[in-house]
NUKOL-174624 format. One record per residue: residue in three letters; z, x, y of N, C-alpha, C, CB in turn. Coordinates in pm, whole numbers, padded with zeros to 5 digits, always signed. Glycine has a CB too. Layout:
N
ALAZXYZXYZXYZXY/...
//
This chain:
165
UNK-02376+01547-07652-02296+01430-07681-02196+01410-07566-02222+01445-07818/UNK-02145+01283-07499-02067+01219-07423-01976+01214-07508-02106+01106-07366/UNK-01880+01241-07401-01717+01236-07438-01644+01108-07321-01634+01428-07404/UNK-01640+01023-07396-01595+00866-07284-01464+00960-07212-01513+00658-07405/UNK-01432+00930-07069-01368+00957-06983-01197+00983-07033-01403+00855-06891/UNK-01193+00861-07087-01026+00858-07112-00998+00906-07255-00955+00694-07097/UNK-01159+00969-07323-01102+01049-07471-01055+01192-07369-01266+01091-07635/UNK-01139+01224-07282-01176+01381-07243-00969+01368-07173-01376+01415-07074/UNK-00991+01301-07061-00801+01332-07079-00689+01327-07146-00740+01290-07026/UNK-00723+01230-07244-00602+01217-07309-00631+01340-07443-00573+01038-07359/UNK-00765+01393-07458-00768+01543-07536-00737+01657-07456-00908+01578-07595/UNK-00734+01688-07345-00677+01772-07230-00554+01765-07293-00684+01720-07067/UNK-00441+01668-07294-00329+01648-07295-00246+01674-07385-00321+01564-07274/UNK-00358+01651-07521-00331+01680-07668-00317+01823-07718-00437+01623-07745/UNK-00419+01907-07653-00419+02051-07700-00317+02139-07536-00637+02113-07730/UNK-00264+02024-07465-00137+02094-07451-00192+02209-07282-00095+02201-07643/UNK-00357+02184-07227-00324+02246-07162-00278+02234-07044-00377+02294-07169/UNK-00284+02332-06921-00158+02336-06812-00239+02251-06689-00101+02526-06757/UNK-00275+02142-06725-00311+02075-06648-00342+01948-06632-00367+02117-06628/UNK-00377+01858-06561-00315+01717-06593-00484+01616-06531-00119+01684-06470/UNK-00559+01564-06578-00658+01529-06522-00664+01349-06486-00762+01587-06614/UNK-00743+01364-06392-00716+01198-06349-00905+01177-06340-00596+01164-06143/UNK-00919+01074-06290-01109+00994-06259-01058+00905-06170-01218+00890-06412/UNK-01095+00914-06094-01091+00802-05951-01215+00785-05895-00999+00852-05820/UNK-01270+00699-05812-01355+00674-05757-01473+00717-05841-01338+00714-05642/UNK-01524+00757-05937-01633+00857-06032-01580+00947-05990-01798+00868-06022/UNK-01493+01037-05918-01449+01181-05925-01393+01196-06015-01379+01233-05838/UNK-01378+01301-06111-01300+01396-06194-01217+01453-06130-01363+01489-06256/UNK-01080+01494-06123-01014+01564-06025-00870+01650-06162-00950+01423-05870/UNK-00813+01756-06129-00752+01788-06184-00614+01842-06075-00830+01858-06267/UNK-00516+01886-06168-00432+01867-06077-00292+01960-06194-00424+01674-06023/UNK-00230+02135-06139-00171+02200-06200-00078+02151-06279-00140+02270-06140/UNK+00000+02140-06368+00124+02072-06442+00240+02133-06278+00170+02170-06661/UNK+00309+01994-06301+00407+02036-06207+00497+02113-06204+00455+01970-06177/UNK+00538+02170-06077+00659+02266-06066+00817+02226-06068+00640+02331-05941/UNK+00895+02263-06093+01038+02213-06118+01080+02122-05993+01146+02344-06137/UNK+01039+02182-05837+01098+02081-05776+01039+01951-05772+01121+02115-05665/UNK+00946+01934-05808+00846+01793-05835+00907+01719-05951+00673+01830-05879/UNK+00935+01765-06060+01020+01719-06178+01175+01679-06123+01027+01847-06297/UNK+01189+01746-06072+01305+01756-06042+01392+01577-05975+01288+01890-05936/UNK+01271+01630-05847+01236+01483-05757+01218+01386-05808+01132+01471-05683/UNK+01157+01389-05934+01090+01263-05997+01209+01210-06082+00944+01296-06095/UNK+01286+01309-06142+01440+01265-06258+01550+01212-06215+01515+01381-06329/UNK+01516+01259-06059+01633+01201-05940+01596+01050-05876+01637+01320-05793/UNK+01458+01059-05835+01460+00932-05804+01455+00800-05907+01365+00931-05726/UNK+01378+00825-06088+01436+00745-06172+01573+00674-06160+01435+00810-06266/UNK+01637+00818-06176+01780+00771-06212+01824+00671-06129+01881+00879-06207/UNK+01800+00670-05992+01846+00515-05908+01790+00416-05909+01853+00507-05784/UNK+01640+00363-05993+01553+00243-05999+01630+00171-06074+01411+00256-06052/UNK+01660+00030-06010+01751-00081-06053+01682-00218-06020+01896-00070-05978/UNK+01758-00334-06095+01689-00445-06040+01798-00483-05942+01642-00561-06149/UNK+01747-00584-05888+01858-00644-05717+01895-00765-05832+01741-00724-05492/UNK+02006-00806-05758+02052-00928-05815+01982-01033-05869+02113-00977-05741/UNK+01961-01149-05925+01892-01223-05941+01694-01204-06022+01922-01261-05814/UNK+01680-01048-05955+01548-01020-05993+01517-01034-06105+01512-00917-05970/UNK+01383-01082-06138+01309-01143-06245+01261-00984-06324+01166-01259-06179/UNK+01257-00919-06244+01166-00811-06284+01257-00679-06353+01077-00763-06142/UNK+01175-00658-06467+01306-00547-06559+01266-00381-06511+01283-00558-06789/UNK+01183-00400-06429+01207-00283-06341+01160-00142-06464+01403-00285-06276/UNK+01104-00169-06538+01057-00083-06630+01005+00057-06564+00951-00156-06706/UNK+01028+00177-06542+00999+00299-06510+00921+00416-06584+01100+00332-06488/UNK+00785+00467-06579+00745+00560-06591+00737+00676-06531+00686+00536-06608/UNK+00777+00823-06597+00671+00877-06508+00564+00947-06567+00724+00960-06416/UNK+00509+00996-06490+00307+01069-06516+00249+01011-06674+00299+01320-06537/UNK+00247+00894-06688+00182+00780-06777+00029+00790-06766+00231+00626-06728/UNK-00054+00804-06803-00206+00763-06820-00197+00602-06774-00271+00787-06999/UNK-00286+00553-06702-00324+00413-06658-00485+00366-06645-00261+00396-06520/UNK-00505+00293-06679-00651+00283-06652-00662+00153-06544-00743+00256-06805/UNK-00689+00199-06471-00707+00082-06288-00904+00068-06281-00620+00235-06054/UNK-00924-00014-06310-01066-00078-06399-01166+00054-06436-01175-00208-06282/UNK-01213+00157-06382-01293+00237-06428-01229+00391-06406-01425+00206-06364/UNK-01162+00371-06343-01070+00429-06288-00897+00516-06388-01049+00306-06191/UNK-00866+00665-06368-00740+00684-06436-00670+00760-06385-00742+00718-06550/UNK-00550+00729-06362-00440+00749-06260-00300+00810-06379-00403+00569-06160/UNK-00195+00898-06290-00107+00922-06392-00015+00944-06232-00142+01059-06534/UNK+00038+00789-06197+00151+00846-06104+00272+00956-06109+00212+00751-06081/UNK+00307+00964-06064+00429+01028-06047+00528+00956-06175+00485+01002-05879/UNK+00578+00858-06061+00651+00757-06122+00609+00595-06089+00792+00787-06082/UNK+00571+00492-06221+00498+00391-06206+00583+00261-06272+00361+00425-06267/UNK+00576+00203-06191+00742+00086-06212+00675-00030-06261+00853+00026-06039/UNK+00672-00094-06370+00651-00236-06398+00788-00344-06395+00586-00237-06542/UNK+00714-00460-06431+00823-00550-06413+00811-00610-06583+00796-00675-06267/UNK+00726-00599-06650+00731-00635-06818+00707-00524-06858+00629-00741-06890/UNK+00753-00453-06971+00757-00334-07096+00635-00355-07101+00844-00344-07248/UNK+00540-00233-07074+00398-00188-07122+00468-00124-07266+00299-00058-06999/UNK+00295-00168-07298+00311-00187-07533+00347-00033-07505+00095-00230-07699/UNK+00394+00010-07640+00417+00136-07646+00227+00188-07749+00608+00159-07740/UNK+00181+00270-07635+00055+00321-07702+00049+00465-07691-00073+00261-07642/UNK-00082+00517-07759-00143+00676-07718-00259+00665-07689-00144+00790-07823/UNK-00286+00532-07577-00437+00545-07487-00329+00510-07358-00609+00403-07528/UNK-00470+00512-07238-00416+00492-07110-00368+00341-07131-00527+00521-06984/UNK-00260+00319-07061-00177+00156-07021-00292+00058-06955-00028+00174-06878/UNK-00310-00021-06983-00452-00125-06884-00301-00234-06800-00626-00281-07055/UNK-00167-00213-06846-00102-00304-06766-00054-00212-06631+00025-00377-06854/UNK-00090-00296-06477-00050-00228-06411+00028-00223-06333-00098-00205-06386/UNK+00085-00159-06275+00211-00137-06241+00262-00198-06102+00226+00000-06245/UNK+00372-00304-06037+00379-00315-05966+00459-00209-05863+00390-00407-05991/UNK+00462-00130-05882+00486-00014-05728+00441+00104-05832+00699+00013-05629/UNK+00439+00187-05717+00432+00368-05733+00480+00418-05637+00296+00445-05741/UNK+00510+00538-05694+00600+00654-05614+00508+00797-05664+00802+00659-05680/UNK+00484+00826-05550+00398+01005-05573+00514+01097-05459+00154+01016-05481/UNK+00514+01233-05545+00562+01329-05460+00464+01429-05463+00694+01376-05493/UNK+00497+01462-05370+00386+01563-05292+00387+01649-05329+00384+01599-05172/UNK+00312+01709-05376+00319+01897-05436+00231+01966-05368+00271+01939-05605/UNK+00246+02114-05329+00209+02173-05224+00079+02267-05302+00342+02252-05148/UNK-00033+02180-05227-00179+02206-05278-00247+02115-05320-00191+02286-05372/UNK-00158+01978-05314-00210+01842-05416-00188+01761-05279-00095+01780-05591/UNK-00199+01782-05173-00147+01645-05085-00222+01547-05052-00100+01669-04962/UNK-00387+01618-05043-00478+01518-05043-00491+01428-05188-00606+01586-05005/UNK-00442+01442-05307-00428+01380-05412-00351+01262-05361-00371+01460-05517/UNK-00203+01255-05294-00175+01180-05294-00150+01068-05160-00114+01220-05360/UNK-00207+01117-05054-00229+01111-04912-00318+01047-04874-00245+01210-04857/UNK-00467+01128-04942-00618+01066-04908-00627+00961-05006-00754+01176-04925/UNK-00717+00912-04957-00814+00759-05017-00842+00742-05174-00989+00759-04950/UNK-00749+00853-05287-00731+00820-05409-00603+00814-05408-00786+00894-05502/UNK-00534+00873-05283-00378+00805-05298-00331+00650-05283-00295+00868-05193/UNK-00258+00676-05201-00215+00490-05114-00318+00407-05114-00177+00480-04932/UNK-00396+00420-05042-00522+00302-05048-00578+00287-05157-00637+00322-04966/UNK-00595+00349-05238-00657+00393-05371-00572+00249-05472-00602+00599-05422/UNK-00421+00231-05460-00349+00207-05562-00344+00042-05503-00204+00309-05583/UNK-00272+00044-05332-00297-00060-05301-00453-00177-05325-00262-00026-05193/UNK-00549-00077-05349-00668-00176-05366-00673-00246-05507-00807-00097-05345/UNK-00624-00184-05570-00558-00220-05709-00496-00315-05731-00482-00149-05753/UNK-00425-00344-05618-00302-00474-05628-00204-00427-05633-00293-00572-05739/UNK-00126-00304-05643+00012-00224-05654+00076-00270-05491-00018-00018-05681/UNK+00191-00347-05542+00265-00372-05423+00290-00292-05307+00365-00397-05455/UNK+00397-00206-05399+00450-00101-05296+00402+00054-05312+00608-00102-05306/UNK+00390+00101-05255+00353+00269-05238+00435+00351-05176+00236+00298-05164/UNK+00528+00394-05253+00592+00557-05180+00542+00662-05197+00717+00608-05216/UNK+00562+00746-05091+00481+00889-05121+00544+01012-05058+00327+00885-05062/UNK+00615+01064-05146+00731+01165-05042+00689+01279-05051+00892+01181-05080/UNK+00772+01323-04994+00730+01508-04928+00872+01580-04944+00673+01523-04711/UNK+00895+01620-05058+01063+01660-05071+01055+01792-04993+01135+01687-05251/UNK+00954+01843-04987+01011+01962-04855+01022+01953-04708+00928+02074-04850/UNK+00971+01823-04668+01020+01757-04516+01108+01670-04519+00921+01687-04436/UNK+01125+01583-04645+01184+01479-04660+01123+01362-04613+01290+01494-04617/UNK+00998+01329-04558+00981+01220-04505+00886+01154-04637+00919+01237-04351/UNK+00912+01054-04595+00847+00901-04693+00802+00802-04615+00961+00813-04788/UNK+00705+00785-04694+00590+00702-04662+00595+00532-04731+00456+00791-04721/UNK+00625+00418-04641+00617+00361-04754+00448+00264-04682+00792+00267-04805/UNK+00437+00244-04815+00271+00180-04800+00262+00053-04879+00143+00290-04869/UNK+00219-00060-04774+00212-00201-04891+00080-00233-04777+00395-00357-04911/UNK+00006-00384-04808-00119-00440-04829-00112-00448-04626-00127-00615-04960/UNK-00006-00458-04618+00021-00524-04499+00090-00412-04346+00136-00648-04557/UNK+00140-00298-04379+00233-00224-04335+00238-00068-04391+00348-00298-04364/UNK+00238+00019-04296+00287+00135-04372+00401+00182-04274+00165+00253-04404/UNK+00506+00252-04333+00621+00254-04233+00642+00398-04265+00759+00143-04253/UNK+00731+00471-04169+00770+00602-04267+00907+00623-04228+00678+00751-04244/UNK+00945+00686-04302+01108+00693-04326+01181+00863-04310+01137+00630-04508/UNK+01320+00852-04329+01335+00980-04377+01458+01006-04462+01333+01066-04268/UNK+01412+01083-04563+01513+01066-04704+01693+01130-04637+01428+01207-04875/UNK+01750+01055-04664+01765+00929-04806+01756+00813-04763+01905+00916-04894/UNK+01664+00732-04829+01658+00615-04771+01632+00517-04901+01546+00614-04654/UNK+01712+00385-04853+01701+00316-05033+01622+00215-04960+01872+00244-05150/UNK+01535+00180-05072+01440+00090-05033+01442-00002-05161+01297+00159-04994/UNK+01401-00125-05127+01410-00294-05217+01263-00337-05177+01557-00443-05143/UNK+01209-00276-05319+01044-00320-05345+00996-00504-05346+01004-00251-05523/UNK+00915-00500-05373+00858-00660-05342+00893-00691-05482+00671-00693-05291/UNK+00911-00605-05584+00905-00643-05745+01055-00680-05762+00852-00503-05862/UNK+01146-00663-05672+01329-00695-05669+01336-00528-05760+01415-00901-05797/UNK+01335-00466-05730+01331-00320-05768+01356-00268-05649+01204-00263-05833/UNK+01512-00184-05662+01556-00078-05581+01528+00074-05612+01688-00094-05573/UNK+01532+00130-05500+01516+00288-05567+01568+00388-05440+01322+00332-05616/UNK+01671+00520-05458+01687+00548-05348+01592+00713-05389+01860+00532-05295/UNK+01522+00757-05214+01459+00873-05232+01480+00956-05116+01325+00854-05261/
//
């Protein structure tokens, strides 16, 4: 018997074990529960996501959410909308205008290679950050540009969403 894709992770998730699974491209990929400084990174950079003046967008913040990106399931880091995704217990089908991934050491091609940045941008996801809290450098990635930075640096997304990292 077949187990549809997004029962098999979101039952991973249910019985609690230490690991976090995604499907990209038809790959299956898994990926350790994170370590404190990754949490850490991720509670810090929340805490500064704001809207800019005037912005339309309520700047809604997740982090490591189930998403379904058409066949495809992703659990950013941290995944920013601009309208309140429904409150559910399947993956979100609304998607997110930016993401932010931090780098965890053993996962970089997760968020680096061609299921990272390009991966999200092909999606339609505006903006793409992707940091490295043990160099500090950041990546930012949109349709048009990738630039890189070095923390702390506040950046004003295309969604009127600030965030400093």
């Amino acid at each position: 018997m077949s187990v549809p894709i997004e029962d098999l992770i979101l039952q991973t998730e249910a019985l609690g074990a230490p690991v976090r699974l995604e499907y990209v491209r038809g790959e299956l990929r898994w990926e350790a529960s994170p370590a404190l400084r990754h949490q850490h990174t991720v509670d810090t950079i929340r805490a500064t996501i704001k809207a800019t003046a005037g912005s339309s967008c309520g700047c809604y913040h997740y982090s490591d959410v189930l998403i379904k990106f058409g066949v495809s399931y992703k659990r950013p880091d941290i995944a920013i909308f601009c309208i309140a995704p429904p409150l559910t217990d399947q993956a979100l089908e609304l998607l997110p205008q930016a993401v932010i991934e931090i780098i965890s050491v053993g996962y970089e091609e997760k968020d680096v290679g061609p299921s990272g940045a390009p991966f999200y941008l092909d999606q339609g996801v505006l903006d793409v950050l992707v940091f490295d809290p043990r160099t500090g450098h950041i990546q930012h990635h949109t349709a048009s540009d990738t630039t890189v930075h070095q923390s702390p640096t506040r950046f004003t997304l295309r969604t009127g969403c600030t965030c400093e990292i």
